[in-house]
Kinemage of the C-alpha trace (Angstrom):
@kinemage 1
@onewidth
@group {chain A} dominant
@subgroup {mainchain}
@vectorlist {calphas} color= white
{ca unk a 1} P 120.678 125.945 -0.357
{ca unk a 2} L 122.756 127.848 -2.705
{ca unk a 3} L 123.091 131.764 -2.789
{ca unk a 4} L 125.112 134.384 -5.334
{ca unk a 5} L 126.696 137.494 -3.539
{ca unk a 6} L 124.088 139.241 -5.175
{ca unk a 7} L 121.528 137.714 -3.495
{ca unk a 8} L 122.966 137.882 -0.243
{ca unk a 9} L 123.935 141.310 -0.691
{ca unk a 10} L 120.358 142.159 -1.342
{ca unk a 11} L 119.075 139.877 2.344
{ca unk a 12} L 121.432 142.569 4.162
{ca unk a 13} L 121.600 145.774 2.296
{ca unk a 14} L 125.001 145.369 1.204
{ca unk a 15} L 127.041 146.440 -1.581
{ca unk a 16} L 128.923 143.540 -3.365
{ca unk a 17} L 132.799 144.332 -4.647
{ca unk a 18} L 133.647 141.021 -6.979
{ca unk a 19} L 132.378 138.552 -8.968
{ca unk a 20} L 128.322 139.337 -8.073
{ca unk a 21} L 127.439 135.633 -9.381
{ca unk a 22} L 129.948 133.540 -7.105
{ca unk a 23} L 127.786 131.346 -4.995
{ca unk a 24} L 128.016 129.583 -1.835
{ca unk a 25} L 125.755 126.600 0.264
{ca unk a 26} L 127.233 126.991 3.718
{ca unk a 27} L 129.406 129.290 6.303
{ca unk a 28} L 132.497 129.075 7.616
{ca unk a 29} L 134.998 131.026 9.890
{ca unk a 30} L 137.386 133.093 8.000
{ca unk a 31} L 140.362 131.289 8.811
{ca unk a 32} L 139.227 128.444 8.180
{ca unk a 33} L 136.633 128.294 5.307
{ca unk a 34} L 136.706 126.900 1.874
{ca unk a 35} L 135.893 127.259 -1.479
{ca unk a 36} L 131.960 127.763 -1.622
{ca unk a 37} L 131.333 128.751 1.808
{ca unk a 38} L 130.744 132.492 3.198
{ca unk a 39} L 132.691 134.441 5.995
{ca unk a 40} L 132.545 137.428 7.876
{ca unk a 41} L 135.464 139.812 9.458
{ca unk a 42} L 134.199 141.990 12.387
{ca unk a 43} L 137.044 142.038 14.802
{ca unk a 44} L 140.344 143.729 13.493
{ca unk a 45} L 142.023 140.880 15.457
{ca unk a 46} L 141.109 138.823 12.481
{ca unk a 47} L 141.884 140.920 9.461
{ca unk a 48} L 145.208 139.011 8.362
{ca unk a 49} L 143.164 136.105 7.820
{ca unk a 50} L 140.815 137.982 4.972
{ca unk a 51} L 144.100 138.240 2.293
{ca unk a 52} L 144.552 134.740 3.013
{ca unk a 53} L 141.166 133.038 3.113
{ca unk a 54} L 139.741 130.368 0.752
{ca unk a 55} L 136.160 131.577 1.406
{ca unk a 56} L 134.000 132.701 -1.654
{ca unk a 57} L 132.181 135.219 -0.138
{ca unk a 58} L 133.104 137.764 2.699
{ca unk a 59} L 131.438 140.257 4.236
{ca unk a 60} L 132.934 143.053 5.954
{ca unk a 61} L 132.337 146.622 7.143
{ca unk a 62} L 132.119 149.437 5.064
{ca unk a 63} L 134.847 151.417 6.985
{ca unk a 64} L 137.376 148.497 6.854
{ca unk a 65} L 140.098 149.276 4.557
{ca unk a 66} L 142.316 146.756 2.494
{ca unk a 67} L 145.784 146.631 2.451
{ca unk a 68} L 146.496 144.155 -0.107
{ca unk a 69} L 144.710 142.370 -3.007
{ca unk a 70} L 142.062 139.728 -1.685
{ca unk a 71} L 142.458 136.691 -3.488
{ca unk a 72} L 139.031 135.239 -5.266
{ca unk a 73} L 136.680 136.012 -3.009
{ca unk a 74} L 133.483 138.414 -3.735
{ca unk a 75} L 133.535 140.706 -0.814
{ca unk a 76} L 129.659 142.276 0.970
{ca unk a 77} L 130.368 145.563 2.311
{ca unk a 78} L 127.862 146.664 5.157
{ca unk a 79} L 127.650 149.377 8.020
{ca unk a 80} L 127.844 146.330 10.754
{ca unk a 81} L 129.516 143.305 9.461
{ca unk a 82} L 128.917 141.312 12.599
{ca unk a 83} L 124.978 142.389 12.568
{ca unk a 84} L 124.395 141.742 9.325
{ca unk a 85} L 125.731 138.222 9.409
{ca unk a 86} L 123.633 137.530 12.180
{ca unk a 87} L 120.771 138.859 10.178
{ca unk a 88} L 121.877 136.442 7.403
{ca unk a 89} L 121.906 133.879 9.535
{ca unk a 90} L 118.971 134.225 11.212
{ca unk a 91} L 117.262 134.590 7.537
{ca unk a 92} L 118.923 131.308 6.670
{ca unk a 93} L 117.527 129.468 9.461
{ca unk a 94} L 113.870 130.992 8.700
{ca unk a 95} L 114.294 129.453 5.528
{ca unk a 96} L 115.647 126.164 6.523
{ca unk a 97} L 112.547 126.145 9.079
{ca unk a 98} L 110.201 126.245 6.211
{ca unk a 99} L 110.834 123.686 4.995
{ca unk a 100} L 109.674 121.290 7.908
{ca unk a 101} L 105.807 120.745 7.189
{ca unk a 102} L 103.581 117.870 8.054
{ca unk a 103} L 103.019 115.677 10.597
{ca unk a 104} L 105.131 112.663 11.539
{ca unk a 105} L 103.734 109.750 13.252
{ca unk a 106} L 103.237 108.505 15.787
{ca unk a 107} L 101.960 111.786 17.649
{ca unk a 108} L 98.766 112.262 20.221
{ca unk a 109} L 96.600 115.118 19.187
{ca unk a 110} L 93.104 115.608 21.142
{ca unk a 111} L 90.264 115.933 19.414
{ca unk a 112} L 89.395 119.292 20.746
{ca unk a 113} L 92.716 120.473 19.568
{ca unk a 114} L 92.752 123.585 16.959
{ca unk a 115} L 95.419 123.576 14.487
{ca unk a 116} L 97.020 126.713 12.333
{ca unk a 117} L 98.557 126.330 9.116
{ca unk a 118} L 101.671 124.949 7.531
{ca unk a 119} L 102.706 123.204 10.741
{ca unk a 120} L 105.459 120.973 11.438
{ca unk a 121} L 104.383 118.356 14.139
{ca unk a 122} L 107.737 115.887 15.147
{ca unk a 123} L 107.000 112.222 15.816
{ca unk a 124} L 106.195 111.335 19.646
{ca unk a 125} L 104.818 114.728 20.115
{ca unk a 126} L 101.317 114.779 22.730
{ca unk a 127} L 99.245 117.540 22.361
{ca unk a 128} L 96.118 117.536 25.039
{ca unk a 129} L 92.542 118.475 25.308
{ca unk a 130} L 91.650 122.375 24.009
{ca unk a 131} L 94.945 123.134 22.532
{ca unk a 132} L 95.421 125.699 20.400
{ca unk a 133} L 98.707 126.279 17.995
{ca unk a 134} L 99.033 129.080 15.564
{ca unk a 135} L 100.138 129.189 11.955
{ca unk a 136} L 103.746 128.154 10.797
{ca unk a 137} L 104.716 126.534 14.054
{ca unk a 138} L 107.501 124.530 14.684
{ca unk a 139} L 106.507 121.637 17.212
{ca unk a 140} L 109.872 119.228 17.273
{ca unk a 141} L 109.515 115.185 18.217
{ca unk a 142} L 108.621 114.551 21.876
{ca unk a 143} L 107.272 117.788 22.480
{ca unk a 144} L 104.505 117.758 25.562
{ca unk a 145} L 101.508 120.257 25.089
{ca unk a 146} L 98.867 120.290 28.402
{ca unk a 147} L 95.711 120.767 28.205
{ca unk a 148} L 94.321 124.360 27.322
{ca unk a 149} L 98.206 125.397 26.535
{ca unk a 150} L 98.204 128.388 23.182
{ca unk a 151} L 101.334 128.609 21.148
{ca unk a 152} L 101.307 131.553 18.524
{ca unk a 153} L 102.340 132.017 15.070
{ca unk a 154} L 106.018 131.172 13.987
{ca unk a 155} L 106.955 129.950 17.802
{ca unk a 156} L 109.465 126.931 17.421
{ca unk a 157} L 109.326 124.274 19.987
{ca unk a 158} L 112.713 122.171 19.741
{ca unk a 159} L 113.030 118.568 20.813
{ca unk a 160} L 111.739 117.100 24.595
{ca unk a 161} L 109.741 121.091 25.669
{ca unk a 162} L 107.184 120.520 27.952
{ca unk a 163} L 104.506 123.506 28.590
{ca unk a 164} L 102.000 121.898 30.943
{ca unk a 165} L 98.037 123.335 31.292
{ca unk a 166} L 97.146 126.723 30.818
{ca unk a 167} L 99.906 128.033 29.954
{ca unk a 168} L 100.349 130.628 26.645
{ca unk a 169} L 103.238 131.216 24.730
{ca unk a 170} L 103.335 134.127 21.920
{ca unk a 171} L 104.601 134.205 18.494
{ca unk a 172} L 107.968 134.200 17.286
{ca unk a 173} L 109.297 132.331 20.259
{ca unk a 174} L 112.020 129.686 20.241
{ca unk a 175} L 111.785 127.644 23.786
{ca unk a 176} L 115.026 124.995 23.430
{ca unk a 177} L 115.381 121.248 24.002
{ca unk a 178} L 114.539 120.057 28.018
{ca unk a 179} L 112.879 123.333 28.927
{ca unk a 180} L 109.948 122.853 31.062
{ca unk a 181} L 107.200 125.553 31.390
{ca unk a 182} L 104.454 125.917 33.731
{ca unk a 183} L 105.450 123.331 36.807
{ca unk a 184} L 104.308 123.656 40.025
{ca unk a 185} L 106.021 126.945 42.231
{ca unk a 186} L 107.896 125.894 45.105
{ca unk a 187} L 104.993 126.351 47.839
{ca unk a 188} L 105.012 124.581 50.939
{ca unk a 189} L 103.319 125.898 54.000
{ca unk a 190} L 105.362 124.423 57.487
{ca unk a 191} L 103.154 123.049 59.893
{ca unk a 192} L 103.271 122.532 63.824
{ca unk a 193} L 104.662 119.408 63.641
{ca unk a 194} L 107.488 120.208 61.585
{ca unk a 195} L 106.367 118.992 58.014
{ca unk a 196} L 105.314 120.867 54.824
{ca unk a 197} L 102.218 120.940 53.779
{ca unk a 198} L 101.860 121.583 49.377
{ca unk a 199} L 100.430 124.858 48.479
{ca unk a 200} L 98.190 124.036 45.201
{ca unk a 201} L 99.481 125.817 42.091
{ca unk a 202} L 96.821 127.165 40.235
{ca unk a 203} L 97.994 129.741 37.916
{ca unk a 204} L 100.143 129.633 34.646
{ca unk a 205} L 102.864 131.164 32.781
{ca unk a 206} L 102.447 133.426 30.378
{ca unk a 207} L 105.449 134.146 27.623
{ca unk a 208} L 105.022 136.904 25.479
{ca unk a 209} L 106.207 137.843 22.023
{ca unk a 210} L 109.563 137.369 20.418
{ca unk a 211} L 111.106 135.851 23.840
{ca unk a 212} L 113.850 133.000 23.453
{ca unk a 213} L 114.335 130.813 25.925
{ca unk a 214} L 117.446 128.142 26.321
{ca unk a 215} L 117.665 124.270 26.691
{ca unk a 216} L 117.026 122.547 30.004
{ca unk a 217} L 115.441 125.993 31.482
{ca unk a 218} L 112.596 126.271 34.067
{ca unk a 219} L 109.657 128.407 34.112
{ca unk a 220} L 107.461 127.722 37.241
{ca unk a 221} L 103.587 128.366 37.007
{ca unk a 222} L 101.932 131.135 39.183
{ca unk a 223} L 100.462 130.150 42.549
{ca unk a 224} L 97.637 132.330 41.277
{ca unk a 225} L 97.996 134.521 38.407
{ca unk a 226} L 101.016 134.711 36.228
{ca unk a 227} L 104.372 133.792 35.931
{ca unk a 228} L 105.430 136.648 32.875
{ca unk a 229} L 108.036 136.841 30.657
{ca unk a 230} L 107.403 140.202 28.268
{ca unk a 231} L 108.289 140.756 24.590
{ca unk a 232} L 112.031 140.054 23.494
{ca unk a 233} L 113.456 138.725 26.923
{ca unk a 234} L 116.062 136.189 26.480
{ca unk a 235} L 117.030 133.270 28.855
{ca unk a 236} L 120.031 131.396 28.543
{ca unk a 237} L 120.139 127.660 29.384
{ca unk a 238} L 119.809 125.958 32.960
{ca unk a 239} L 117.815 129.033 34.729
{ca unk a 240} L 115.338 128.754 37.312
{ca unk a 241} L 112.384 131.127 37.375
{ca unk a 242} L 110.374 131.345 40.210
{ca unk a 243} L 106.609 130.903 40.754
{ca unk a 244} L 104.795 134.702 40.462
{ca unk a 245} L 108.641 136.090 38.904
{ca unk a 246} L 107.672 139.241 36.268
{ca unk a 247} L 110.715 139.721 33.968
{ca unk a 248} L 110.370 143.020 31.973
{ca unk a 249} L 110.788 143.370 27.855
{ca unk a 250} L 114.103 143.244 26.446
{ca unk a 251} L 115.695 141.489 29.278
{ca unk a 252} L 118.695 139.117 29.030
{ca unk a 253} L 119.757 136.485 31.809
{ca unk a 254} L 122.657 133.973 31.570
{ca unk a 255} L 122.998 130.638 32.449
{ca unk a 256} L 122.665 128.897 35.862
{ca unk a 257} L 120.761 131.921 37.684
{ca unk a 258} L 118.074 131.659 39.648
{ca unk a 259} L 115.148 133.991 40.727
{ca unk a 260} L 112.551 133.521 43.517
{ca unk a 261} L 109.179 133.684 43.659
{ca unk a 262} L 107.236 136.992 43.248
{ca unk a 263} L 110.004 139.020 42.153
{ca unk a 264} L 109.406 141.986 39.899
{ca unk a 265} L 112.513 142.480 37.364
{ca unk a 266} L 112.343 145.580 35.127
{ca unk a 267} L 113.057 146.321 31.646
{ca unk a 268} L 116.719 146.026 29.959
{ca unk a 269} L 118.124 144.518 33.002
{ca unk a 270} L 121.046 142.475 32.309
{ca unk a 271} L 121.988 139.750 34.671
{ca unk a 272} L 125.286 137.787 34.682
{ca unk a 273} L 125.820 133.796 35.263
{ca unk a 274} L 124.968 132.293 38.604
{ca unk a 275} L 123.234 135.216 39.810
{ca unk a 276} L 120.645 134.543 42.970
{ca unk a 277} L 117.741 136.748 43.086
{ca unk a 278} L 115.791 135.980 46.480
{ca unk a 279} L 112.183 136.648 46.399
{ca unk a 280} L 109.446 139.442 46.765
{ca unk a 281} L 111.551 142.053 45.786
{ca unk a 282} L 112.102 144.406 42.688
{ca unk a 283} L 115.195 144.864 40.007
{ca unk a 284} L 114.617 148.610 38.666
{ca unk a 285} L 115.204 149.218 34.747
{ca unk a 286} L 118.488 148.680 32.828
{ca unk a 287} L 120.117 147.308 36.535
{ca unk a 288} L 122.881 145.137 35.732
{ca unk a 289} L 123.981 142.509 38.209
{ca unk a 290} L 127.507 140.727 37.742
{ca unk a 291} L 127.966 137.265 37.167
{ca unk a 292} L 127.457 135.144 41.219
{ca unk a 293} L 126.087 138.223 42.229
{ca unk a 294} L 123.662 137.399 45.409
{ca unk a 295} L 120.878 140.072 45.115
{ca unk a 296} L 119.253 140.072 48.565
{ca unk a 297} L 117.262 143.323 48.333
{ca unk a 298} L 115.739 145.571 45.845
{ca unk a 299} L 117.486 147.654 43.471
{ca unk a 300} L 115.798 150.803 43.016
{ca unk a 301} L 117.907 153.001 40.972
{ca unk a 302} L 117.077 152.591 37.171
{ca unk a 303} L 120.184 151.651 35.650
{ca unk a 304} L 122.942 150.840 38.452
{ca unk a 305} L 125.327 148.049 38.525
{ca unk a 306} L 125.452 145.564 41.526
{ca unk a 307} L 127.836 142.640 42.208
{ca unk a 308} L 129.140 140.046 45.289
{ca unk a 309} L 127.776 138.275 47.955
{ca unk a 310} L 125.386 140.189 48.787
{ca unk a 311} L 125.529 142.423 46.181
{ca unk a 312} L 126.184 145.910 46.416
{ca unk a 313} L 127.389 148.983 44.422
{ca unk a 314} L 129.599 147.811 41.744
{ca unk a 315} L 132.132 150.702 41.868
{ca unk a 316} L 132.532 150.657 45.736
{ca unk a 317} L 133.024 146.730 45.125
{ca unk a 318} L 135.660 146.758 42.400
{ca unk a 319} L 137.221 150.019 45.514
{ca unk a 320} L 136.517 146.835 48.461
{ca unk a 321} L 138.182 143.840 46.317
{ca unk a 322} L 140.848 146.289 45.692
{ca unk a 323} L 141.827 147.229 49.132
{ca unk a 324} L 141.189 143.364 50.597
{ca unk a 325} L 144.191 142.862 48.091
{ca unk a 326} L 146.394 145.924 49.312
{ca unk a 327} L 146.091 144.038 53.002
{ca unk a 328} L 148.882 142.266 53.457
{ca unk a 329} L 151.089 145.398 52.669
{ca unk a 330} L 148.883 147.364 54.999
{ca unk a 331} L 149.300 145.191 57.773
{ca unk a 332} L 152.921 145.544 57.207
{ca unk a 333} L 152.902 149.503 56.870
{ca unk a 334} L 150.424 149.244 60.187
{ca unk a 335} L 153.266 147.310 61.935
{ca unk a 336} L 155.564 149.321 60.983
{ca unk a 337} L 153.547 152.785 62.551
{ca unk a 338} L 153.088 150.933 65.806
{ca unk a 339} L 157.203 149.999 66.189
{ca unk a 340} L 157.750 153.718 65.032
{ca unk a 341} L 155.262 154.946 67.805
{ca unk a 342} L 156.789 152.899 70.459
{ca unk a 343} L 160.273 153.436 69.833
{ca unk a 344} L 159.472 157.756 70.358
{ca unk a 345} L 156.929 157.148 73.224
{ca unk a 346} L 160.384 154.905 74.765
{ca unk a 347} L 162.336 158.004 73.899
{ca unk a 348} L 160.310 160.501 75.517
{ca unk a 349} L 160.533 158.723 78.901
């Protein structure tokens, strides 16, 4: 796909200072792109790079100033450069998207299954009894739809996803390749003679609008009721969510945490790498919890920052790691007092 700086300037409100017609078909960093491709400068780190560069197109921020001519490429000028080339990009991926329509074969649809418009249905894919998928949906080869599972309007399912029964997934969601959503909570009831005895997992999961969720993630199903994920969450790759977890809108989690079952996490939380949540507890609003952070109770005050093992205040822990540092010199200075003390008790007597 080809685009003029025109064009693109009108995708992301720009303002275009060049050549308006110069075109490009693909993107490139801005030290290293060539001739047809389009750039972006956002961090001052890379400015150098922008009187040098063989791109054809850059876009930059309205505030940056030049100090020397730019050779022949067309530059965008915008408020944000970095947002609006993720807008661009995000545009050109929409696009690309559209273009996938039809369904491959072999696939396994049911009967009883209800189908939107302009689809794109990948080759291997098994959709079961009663499903239902929106309009412009993206289902990718060797995708696995249960039985009674709703997708909505514009979701894109990539490569290998598997969404067993009952479950619902809203519109405009991306869930990447190897995620698994909806299998069974981690219930086991001990019984007198040491063994576990399966708790039956009858619920679902229930992902709402605009959520994103990354490759080789896990979503259990609900005991009974829901496993949620609200409106514009975003997981990374390789998380665990617990059976019964709520995770409030507009919540971001990175890769390799884990939360357990029935916890309640509130809106705009932000939660590093490798966290551990345990369960039945709740993470108040806008909490952010540092990367191997071991959350064993809940955090209550909207806003607050926890991190360690188990995780606490962040400010008295960054004040803790910094005097566990100072020790060795305060054992010293403590040796020291105690020689000091000794040598006037010795000349008292």
């Amino acid at each position: 796909m080809t685009f003029t700086a025109a064009q693109i300037a009108q995708l992301i409100n720009g303002k275009v200072e060049g050549n308006p017609e110069i075109a490009v078909d693909s993107f490139g960093k801005i030290e290293e792109a060539v001739k047809g491709q389009l750039a972006f400068l956002a961090n001052p780190k890379y400015e150098e790079h922008l009187y040098t560069t063989a791109a054809s197109i850059v876009i930059i921020n309205d505030s940056q100033e030049l100090k020397q001519q730019v050779g022949a490429a067309a530059l965008i000028r915008v408020p944000d450069a970095y947002s609006a080339f993720a807008t661009l990009l995000a545009k050109y991926q929409e696009i690309a998207a559209q273009q996938l329509t039809g369904i491959q074969q072999p696939v396994h649809i049911a009967s009883s299954v209800r189908l939107g418009e302009n689809l794109f249905i990948g080759a291997f894919a098994w959709l079961g009894e009663n499903v239902v998928i929106g309009n412009h949906v993206k289902i990718h080869p060797q995708v696995y739809l249960g039985n009674n599972v709703k997708i909505g309007d514009h979701t894109i399912l990539h490569p290998g996803v598997k969404i067993y029964h009952d479950c619902i997934i809203g519109q405009h969601v991306t869930i990447h390749a190897g995620s698994v959503i909806g299998s069974d909570g981690f219930g086991f009831a001990p019984q007198s003679d040491g063994s576990f005895k399966k708790i039956p997992q009858i619920g679902n999961v229930r992902v709402e609008d605009h959520v994103e969720i990354g490759a080789n993630a896990t979503i259990d199903r609900a005991t009974i009721g829901s496993t949620i994920i609200r409106s514009r969450t975003k997981l990374d790759n390789l998380i665990q969510i617990a059976h019964n977890v709520e995770i409030g809108h507009d919540t971001v989690i990175a890769a390799q945490a884990g939360v357990s079952g029935s916890t309640k996490i509130g809106n705009h939380v932000m939660i590093g790498g490798q966290a551990g949540i345990v369960g039945h507890i709740q993470i108040a609003d806008g909490a952010r919890i540092n990367a191997q952070s071991g959350v064993s109770k809940s955090i209550k005050l909207p806003n607050s920052a926890v991190t360690g093992t188990p995780a606490f205040d962040y400010t008295s822990a960054l004040r803790s790691q910094a005097l566990s540092r100072n020790l060795p010199e305060l054992e010293k200075r403590l040796k020291e007092l105690e020689e000091l003390v000794k040598q006037l008790l010795a000349e008292r007597v």
